[in-house]
Residue frames as a rotation matrix with the C-alpha (Angstrom) as fourth column:
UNK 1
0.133 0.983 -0.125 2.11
0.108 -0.139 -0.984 -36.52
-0.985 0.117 -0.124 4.21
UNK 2
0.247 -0.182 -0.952 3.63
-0.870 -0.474 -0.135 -35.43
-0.427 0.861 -0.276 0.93
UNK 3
-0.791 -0.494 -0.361 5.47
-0.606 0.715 0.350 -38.87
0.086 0.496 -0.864 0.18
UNK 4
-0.841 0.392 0.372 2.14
0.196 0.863 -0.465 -40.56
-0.503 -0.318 -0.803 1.11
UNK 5
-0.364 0.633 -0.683 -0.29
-0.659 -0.693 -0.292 -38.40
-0.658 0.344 0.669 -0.92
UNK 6
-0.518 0.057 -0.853 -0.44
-0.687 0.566 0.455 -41.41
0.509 0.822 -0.254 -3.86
UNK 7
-0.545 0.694 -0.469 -1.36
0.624 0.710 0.326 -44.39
0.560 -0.115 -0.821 -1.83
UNK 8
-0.754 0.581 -0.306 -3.54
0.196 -0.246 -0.949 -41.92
-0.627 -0.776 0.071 0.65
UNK 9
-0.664 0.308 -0.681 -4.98
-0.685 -0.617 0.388 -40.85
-0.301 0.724 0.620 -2.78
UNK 10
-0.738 -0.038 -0.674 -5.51
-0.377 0.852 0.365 -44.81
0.560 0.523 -0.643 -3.85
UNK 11
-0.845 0.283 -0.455 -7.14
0.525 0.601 -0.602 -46.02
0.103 -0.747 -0.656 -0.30
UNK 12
-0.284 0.933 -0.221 -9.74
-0.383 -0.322 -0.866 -42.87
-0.879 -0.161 0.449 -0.64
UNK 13
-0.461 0.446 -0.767 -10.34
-0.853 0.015 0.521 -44.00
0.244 0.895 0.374 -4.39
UNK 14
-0.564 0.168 -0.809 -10.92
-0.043 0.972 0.232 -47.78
0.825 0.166 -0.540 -3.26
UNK 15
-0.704 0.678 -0.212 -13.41
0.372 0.098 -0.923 -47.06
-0.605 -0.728 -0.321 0.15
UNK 16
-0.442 0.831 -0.338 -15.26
-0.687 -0.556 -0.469 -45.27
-0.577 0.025 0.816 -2.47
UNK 17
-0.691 -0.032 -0.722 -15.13
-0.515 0.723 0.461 -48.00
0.507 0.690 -0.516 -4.58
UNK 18
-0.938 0.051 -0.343 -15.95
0.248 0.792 -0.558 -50.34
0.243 -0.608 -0.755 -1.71
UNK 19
-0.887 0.447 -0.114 -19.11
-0.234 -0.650 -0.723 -47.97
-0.397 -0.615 0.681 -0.86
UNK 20
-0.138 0.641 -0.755 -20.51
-0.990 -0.105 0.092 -48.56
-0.020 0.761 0.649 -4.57
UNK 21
-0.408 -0.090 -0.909 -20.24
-0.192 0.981 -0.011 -52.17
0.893 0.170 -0.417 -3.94
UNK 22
-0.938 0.097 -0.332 -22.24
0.334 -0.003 -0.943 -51.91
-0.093 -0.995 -0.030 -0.74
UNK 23
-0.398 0.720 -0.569 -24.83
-0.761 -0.606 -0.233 -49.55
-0.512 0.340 0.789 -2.60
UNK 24
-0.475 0.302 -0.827 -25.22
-0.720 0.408 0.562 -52.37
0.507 0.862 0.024 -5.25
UNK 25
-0.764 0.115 -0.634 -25.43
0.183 0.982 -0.043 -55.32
0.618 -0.149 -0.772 -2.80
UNK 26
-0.663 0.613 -0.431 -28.07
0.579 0.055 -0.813 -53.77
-0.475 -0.789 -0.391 -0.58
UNK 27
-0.356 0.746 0.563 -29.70
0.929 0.345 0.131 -51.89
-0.097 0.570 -0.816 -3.29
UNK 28
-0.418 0.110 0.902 -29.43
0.036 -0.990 0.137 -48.17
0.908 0.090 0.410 -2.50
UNK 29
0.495 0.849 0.186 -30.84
0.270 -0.353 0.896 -49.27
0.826 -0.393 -0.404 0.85
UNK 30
0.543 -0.793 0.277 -29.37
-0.840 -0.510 0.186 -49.32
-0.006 -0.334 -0.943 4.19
UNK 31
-0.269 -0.520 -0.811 -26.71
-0.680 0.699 -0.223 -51.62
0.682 0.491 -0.542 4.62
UNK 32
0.613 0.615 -0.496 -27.78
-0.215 0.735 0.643 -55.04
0.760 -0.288 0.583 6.35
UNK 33
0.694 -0.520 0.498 -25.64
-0.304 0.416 0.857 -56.46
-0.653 -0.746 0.130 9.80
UNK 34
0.375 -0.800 0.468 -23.43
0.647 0.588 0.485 -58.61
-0.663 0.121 0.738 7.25
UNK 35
0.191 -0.477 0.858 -22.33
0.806 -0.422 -0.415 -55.29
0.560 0.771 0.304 4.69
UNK 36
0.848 0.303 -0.434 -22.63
0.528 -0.421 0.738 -52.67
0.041 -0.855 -0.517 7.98
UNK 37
0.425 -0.898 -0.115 -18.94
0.360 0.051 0.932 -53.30
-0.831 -0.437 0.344 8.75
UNK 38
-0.018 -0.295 0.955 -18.12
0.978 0.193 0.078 -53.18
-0.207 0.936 0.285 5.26
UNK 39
0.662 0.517 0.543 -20.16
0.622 -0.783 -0.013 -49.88
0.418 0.346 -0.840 4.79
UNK 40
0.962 0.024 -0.274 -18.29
0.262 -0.384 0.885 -48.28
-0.084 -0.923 -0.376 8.06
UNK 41
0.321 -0.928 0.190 -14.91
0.086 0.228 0.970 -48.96
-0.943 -0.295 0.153 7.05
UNK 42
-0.461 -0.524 0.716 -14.89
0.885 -0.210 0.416 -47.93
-0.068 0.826 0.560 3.87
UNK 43
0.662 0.689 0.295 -16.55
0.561 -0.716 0.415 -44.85
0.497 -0.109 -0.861 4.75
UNK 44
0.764 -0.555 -0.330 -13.68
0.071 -0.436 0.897 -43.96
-0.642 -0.709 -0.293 7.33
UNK 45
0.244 -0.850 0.466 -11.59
0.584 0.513 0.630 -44.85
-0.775 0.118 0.621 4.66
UNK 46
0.086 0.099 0.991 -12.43
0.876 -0.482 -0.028 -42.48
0.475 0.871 -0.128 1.86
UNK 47
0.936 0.350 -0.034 -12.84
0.350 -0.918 0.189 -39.74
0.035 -0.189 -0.981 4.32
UNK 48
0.669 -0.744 0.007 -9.59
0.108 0.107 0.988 -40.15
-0.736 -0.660 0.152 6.48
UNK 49
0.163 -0.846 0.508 -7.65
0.688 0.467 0.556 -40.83
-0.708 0.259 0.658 3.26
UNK 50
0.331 -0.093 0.939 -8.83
0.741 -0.591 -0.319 -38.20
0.584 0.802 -0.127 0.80
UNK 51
0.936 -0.001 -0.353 -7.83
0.223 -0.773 0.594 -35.45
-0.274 -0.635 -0.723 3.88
UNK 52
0.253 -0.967 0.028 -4.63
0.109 0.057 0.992 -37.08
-0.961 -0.248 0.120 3.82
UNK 53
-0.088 -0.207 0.974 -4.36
0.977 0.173 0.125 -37.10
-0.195 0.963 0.187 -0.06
UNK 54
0.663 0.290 0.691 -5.59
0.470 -0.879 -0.082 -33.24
0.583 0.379 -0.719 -0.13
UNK 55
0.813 -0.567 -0.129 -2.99
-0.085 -0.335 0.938 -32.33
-0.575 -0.752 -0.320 2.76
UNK 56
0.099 -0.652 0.752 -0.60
0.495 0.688 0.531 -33.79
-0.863 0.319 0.391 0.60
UNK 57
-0.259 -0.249 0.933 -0.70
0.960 -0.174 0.220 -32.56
0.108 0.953 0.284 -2.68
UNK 58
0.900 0.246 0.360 -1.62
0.265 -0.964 -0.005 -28.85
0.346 0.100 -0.933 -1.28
UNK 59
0.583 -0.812 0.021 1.50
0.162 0.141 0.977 -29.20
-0.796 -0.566 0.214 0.32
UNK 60
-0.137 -0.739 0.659 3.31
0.662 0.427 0.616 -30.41
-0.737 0.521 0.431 -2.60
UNK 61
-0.449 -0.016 0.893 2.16
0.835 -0.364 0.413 -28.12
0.319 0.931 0.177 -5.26
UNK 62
0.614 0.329 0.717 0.61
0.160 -0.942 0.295 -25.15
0.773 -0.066 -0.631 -3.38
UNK 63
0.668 -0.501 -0.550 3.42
0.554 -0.158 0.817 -24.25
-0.496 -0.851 0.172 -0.81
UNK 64
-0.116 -0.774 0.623 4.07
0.941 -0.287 -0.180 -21.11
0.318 0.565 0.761 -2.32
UNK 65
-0.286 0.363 -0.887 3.52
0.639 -0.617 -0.459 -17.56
-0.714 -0.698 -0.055 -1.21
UNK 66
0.000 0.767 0.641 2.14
0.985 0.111 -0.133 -14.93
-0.173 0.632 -0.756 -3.14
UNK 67
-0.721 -0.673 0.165 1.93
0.563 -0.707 -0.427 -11.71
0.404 -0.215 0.889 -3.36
UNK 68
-0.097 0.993 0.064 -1.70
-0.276 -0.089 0.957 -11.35
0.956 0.075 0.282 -2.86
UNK 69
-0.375 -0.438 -0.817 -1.16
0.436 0.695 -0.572 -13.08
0.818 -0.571 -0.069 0.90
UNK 70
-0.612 -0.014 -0.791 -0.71
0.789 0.063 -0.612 -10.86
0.058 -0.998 -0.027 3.15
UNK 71
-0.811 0.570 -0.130 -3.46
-0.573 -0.729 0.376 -8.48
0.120 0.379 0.918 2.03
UNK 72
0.024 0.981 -0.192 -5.97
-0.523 0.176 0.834 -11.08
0.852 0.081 0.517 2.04
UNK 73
-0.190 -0.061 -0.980 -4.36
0.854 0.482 -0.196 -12.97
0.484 -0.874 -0.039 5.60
UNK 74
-0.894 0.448 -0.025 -5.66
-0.326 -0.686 -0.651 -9.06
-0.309 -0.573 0.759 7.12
UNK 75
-0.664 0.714 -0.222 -8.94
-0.329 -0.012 0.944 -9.89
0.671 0.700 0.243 5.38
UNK 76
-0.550 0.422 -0.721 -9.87
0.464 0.872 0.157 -12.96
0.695 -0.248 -0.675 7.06
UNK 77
-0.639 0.499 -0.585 -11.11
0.727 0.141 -0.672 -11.42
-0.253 -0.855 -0.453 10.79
UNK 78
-0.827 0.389 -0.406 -12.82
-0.396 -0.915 -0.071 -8.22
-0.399 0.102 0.911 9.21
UNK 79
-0.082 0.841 -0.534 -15.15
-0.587 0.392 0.708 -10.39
0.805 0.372 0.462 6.68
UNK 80
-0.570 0.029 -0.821 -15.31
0.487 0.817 -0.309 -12.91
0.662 -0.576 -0.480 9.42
UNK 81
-0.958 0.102 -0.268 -17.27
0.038 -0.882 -0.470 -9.88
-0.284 -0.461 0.841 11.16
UNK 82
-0.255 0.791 -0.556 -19.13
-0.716 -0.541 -0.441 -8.43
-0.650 0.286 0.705 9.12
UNK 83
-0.887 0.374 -0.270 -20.23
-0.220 0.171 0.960 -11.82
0.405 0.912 -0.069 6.74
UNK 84
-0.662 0.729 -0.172 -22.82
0.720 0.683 0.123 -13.35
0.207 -0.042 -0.977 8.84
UNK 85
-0.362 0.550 -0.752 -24.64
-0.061 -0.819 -0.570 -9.86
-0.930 -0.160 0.330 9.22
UNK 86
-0.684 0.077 -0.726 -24.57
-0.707 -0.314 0.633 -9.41
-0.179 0.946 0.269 5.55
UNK 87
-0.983 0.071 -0.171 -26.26
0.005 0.933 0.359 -12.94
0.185 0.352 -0.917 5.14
UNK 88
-0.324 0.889 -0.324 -29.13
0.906 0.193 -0.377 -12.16
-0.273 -0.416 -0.868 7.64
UNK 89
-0.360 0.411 -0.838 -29.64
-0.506 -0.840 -0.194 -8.42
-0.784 0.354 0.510 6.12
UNK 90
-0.773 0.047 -0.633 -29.47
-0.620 0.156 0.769 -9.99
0.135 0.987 -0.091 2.25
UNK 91
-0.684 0.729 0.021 -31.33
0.714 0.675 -0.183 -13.47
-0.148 -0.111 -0.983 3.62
UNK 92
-0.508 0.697 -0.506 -34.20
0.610 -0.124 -0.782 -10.85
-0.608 -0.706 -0.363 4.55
UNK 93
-0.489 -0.056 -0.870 -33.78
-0.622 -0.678 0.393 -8.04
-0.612 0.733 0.297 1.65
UNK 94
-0.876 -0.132 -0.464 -34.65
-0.464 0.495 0.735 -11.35
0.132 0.859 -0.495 -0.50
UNK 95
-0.698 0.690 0.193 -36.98
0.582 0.703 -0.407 -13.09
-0.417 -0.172 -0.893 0.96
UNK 96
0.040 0.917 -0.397 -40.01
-0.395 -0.350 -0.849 -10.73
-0.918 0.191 0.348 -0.07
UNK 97
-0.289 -0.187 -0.939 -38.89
-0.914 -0.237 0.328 -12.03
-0.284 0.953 -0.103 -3.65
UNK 98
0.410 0.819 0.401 -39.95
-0.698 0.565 -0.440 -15.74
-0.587 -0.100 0.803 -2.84
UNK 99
0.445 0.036 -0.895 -37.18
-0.813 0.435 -0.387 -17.52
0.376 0.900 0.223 -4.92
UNK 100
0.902 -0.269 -0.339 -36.28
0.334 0.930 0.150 -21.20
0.275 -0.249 0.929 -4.82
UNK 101
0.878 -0.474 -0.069 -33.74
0.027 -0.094 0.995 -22.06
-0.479 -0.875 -0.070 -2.92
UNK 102
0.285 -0.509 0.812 -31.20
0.920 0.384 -0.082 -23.02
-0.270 0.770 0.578 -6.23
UNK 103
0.485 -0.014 0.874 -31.73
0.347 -0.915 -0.207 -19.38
0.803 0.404 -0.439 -7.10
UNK 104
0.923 0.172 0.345 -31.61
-0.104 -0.750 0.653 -17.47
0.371 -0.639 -0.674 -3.73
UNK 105
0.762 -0.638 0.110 -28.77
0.427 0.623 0.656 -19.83
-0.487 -0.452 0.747 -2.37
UNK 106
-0.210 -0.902 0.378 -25.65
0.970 -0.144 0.196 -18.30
-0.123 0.408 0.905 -4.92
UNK 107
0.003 -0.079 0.997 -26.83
0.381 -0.922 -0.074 -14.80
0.925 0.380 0.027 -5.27
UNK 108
0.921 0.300 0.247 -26.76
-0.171 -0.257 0.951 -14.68
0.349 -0.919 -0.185 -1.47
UNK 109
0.578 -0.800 0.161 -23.14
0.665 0.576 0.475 -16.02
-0.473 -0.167 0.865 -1.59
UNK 110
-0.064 -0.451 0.890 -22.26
0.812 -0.542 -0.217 -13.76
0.580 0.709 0.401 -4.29
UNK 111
0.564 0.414 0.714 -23.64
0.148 -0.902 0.405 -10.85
0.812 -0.123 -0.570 -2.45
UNK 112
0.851 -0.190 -0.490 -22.27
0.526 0.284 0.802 -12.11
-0.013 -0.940 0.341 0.52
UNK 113
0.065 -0.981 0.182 -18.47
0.925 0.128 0.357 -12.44
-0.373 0.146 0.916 -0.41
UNK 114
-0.252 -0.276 0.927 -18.54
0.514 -0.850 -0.114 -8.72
0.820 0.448 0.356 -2.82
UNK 115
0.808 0.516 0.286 -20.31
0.066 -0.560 0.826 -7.24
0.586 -0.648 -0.486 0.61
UNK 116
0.869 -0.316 -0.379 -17.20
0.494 0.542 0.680 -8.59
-0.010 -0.779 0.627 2.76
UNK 117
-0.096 -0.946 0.308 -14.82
0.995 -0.094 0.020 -7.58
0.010 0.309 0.951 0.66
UNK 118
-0.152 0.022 0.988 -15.85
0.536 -0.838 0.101 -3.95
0.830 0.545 0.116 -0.37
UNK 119
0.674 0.645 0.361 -16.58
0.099 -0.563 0.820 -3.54
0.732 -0.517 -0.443 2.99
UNK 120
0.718 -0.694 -0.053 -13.03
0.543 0.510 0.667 -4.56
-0.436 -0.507 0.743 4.06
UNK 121
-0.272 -0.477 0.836 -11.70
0.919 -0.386 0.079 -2.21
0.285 0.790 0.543 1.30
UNK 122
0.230 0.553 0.801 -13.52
0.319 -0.820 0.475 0.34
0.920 0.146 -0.365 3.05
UNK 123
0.980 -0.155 -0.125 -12.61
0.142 0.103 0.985 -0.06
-0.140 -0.983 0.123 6.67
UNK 124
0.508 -0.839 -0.195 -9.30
0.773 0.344 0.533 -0.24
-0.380 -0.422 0.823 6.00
UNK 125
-0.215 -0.463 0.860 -8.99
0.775 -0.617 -0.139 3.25
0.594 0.637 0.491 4.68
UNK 126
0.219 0.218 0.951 -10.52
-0.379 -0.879 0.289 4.96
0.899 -0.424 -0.110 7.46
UNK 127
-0.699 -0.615 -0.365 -7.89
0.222 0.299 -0.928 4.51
0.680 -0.729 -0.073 10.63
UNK 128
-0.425 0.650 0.630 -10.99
-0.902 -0.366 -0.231 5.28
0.081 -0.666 0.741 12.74
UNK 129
0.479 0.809 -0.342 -12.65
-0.872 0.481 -0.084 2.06
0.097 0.338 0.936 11.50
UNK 130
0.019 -0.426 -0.905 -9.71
-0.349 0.845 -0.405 -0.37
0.937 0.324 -0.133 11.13
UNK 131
-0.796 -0.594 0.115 -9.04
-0.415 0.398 -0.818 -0.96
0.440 -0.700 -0.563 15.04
UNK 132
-0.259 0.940 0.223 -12.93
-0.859 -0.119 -0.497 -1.95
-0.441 -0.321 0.838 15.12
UNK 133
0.832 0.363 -0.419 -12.83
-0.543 0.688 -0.481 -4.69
0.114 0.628 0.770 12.81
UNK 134
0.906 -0.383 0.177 -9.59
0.128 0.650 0.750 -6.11
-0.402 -0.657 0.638 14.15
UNK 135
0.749 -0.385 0.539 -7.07
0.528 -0.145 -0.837 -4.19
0.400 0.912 0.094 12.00
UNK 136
-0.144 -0.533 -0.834 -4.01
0.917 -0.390 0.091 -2.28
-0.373 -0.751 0.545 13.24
UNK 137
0.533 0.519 -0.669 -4.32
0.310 -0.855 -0.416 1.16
-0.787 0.014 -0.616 13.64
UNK 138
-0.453 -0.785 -0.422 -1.03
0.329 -0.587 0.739 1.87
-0.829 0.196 0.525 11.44
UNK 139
0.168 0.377 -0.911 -1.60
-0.691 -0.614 -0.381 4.46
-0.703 0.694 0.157 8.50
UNK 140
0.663 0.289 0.691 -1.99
0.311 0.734 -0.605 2.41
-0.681 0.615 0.397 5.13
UNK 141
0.491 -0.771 -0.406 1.44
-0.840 -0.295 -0.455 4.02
0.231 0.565 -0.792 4.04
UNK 142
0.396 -0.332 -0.857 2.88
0.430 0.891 -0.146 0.89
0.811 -0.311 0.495 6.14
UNK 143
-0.518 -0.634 0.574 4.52
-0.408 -0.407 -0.817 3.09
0.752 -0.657 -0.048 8.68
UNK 144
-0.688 0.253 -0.680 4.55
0.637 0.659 -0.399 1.53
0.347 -0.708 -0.615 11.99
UNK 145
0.477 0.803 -0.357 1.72
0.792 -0.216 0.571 3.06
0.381 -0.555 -0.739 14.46
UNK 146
0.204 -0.579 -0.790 4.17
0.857 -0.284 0.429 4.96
-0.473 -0.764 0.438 16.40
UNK 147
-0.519 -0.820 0.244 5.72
0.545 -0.098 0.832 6.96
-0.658 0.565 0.498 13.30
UNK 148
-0.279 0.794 0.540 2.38
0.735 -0.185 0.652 7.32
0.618 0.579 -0.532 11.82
UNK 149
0.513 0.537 -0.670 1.29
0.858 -0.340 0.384 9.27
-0.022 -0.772 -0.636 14.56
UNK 150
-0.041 -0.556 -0.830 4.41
0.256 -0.809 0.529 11.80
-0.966 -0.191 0.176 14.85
UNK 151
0.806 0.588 0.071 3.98
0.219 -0.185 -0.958 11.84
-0.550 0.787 -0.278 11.33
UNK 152
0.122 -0.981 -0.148 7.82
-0.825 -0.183 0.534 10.88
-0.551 0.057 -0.833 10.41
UNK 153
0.225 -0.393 -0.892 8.88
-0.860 0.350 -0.371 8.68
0.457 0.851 -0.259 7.58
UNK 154
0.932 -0.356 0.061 9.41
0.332 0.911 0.245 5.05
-0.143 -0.208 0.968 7.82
C-alpha cells in the first residue's frame, strides 16, 4: 500500500478527470447508455484509488505514536456514549432558536465534541463513574485495580 500510494494517487486523480469529461459530454446531465460505462468506471476508480492513496500515505507519514494516544484511545467508547445524547439534547435546546441549517449544523458539532470531551474529563475522575462509561475501574494514579484497592504503591 505504501509503495503504491503514487500511482493509487494518479488513477484517483485521472477517474476524476475522466468524470469531468463525462460531465462535459452529457452536459451536467445524466450520463447516456454510450458514457454510462465510462461514468461507472471512473467513479469506482477515484473512489477505490483515493482509499488506497490515503491508506498509503497515512501509513507512510503518520505511523507514529504520540504521546497524546493513549489518553485519547480511552476516549473513544465514553464519547461514543454519551455523543449522540448530547446531539438530541443540543438538536432540541436549539431548535426554539429557528436557525438555518449552515448556522445550527457547526455549533451543534462544536457543542457536541467540547460536551464529549469535558464530559469524559469528568467521568474519569470519579471511579464510581468510569466502569459506567466503559473505563477501568483503576485509580487515575495508574495503579493496577487490585493495588488501588489495598491502597499499596505501584
Amino acid at each position: 500500500c505504501v509503495r503504491l500510494r503514487w500511482v493509487a494517487l494518479a488513477l484517483a486523480l485521472m477517474g476524476w478527470a475522466a468524470l469531468l469529461v463525462v460531465a462535459a459530454a452529457t452536459e451536467g446531465g445524466p450520463p447516456q447508455a454510450g458514457w454510462a460505462w465510462l461514468a461507472r468506471s471512473a467513479f469506482a476508480t477515484a473512489q477505490w484509488s483515493a482509499v488506497v492513496a490515503a491508506v498509503g500515505f497515512a501509513r507512510r507519514h503518520l505511523d507514529r505514536d504520540h504521546r497524546w494516544r493513549q489518553m485519547l484511545a480511552e476516549t473513544v467508547f465514553p464519547v461514543y456514549i454519551v455523543h449522540q445524547t448530547l446531539i438530541i439534547g443540543l438538536a432540541m435546546a436549539l431548535a426554539p432558536l429557528q436557525w438555518r441549517a449552515a448556522a445550527e449544523a457547526p455549533v451543534l458539532v462544536v457543542l457536541t465534541f467540547a460536551g464529549s470531551f469535558g464530559l469524559y474529563l469528568l467521568v474519569r475522575r470519579v471511579p464510581v463513574l468510569r466502569p459506567l462509561f466503559g473505563l477501568s475501574a483503576r485509580a487515575l494514579t495508574g495503579a493496577s485495580p487490585a493495588l488501588a484497592v489495598a491502597g499499596q504503591p505501584r
